[in-house]
C-alpha positions as CSV (number, residue, x, y, z in Angstrom):
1,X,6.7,86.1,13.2
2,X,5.2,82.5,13.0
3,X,5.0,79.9,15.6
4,X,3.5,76.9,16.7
5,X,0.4,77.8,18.0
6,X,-0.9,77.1,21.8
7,X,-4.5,76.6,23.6
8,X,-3.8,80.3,24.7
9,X,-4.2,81.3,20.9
10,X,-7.4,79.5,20.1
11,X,-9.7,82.3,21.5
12,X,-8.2,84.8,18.8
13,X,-8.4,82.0,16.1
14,X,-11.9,81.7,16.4
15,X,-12.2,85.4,16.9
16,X,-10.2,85.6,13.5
17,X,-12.4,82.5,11.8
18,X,-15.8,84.3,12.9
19,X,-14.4,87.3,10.8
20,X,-13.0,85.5,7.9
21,X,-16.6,83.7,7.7
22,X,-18.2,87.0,7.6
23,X,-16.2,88.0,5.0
24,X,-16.5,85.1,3.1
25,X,-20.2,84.6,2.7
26,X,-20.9,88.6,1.8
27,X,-18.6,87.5,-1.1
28,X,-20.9,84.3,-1.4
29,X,-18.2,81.9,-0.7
30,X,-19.5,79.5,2.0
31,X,-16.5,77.2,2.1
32,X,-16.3,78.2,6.0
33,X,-19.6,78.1,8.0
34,X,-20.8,77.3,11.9
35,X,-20.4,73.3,10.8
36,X,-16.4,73.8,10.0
37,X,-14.1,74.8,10.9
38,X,-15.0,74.5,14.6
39,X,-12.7,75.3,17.7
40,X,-12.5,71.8,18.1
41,X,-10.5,71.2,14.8
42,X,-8.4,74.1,16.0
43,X,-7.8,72.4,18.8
44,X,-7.1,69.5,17.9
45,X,-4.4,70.6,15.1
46,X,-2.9,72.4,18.3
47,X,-2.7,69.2,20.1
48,X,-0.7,67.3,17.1
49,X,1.6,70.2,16.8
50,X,-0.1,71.2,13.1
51,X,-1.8,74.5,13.9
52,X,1.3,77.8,13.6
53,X,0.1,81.3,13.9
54,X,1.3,84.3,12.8
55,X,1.6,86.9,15.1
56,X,2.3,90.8,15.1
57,X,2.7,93.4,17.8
58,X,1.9,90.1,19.9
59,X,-1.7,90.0,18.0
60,X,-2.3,86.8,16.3
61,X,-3.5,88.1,13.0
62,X,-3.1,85.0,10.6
63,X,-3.4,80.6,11.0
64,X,-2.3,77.4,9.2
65,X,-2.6,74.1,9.7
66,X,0.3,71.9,7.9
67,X,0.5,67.9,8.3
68,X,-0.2,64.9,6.3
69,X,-3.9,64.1,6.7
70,X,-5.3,64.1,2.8
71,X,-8.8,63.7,2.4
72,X,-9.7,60.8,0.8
73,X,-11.2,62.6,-1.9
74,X,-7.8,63.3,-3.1
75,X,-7.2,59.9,-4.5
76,X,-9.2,60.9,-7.8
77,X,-7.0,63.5,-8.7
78,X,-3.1,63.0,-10.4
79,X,-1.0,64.7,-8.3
80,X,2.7,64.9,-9.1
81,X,3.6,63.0,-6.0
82,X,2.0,59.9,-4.2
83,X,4.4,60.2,-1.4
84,X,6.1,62.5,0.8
85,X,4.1,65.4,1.1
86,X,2.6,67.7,3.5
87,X,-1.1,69.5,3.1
88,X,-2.0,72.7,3.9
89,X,-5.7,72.9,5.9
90,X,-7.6,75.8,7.6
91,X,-5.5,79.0,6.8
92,X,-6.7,82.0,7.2
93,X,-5.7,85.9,8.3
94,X,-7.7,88.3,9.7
95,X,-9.6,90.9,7.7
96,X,-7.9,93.4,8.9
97,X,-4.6,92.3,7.9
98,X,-5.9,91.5,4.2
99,X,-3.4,92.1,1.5
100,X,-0.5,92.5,3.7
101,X,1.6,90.0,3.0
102,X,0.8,87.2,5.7
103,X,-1.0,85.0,3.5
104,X,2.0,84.9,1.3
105,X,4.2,84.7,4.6
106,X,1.9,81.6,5.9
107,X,2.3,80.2,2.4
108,X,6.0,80.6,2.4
109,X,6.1,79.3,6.1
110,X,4.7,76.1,4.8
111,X,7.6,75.5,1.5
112,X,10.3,76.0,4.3
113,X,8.9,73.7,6.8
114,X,8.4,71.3,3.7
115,X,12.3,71.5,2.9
116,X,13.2,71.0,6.4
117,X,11.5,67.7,6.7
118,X,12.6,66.9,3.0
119,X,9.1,66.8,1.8
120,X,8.7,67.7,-2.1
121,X,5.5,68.7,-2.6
122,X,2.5,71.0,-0.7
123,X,-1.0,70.1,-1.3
124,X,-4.3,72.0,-0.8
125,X,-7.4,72.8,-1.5
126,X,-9.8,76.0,-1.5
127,X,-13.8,76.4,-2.4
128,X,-14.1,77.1,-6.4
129,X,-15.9,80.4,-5.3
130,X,-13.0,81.5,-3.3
131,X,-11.0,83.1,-5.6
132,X,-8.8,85.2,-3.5
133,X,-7.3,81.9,-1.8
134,X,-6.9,80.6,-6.0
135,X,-5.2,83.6,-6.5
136,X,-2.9,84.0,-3.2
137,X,-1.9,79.8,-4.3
138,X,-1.7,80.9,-7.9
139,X,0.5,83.9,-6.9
140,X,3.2,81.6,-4.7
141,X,3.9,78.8,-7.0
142,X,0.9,76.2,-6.7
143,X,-0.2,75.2,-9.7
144,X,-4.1,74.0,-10.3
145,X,-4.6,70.0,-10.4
146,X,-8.1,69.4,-10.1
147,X,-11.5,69.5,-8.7
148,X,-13.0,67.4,-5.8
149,X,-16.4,67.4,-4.5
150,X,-16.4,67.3,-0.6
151,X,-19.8,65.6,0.8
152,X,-22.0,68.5,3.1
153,X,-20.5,71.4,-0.2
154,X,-22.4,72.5,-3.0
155,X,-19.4,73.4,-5.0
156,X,-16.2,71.8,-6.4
157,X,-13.1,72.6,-4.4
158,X,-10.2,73.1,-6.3
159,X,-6.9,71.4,-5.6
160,X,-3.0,72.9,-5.8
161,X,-0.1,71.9,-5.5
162,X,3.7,73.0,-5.6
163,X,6.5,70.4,-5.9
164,X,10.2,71.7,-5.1
């Protein structure tokens, strides 16, 4: 099941974000580190009504962050759309849920809520070392648009996208 999520749910999401950091810098991926994401940004997308969680045997296990905000880096890059579109931020699930299906799930959570606002098109971006986030995006329908430096990164971030 996926819902909004509440300030009741942001002690797993950091409990969950601790692991998927561990995780991700044994594979050297340091896209996530103590700098971002924070519990504040969590917060934060709680508060605007962006943050939805997916939860199982009443265990949050998985976390993305759906609105409008593009970085501004984005501009550089020829997207298929200039307008009407949603961007995906901060998703993860839990290592101990990995390849279960909830990345996919929290992928296809995102087209639906897309459709119901009428929104055509679902951007994002991922670290150019984390290849199991290119291939999860690859794998739903998001097709590869670009790179973007972000400033504080030592690597390009790659951007998707997937119109409807």
């Amino acid at each position: 099941m996926i819902r909004k999520a509440t300030m009741n749910d942001l002690d797993s999401i950091i409990d969950i974000l601790q692991k998927i950091i561990i995780e991700m810098h044994k594979d050297n991926n340091f896209q996530w580190d103590e700098d971002y994401p924070q519990a504040k940004d969590f917060a934060n997308d709680i508060e605007r009504g962006d943050l939805f969680v997916s939860v199982r045997e009443n265990t949050v296990v998985g976390f993305i962050c759906i609105n409008r905000d593009q970085p501004i880096e984005y501009q550089v890059l020829k997207w298929s759309s200039a307008e009407n579109e949603f961007v995906i931020h901060r998703m993860g699930v839990s290592p101990c849920c990995s390849n279960t299906g909830i990345g996919a799930e929290l992928i296809g959570f995102a087209d639906e809520l897309a459709k119901s606002f009428g929104v055509k098109c679902l951007k994002t971006d991922t670290n150019s070392l984390n290849t199991k986030a290119q291939r999860l995006f690859r794998k739903n329908g998001y097709n590869f648009v670009g790179e973007i430096c972000l400033p504080g990164k030592d690597t390009p971030f790659y951007c998707y996208e997937k119109s409807s």
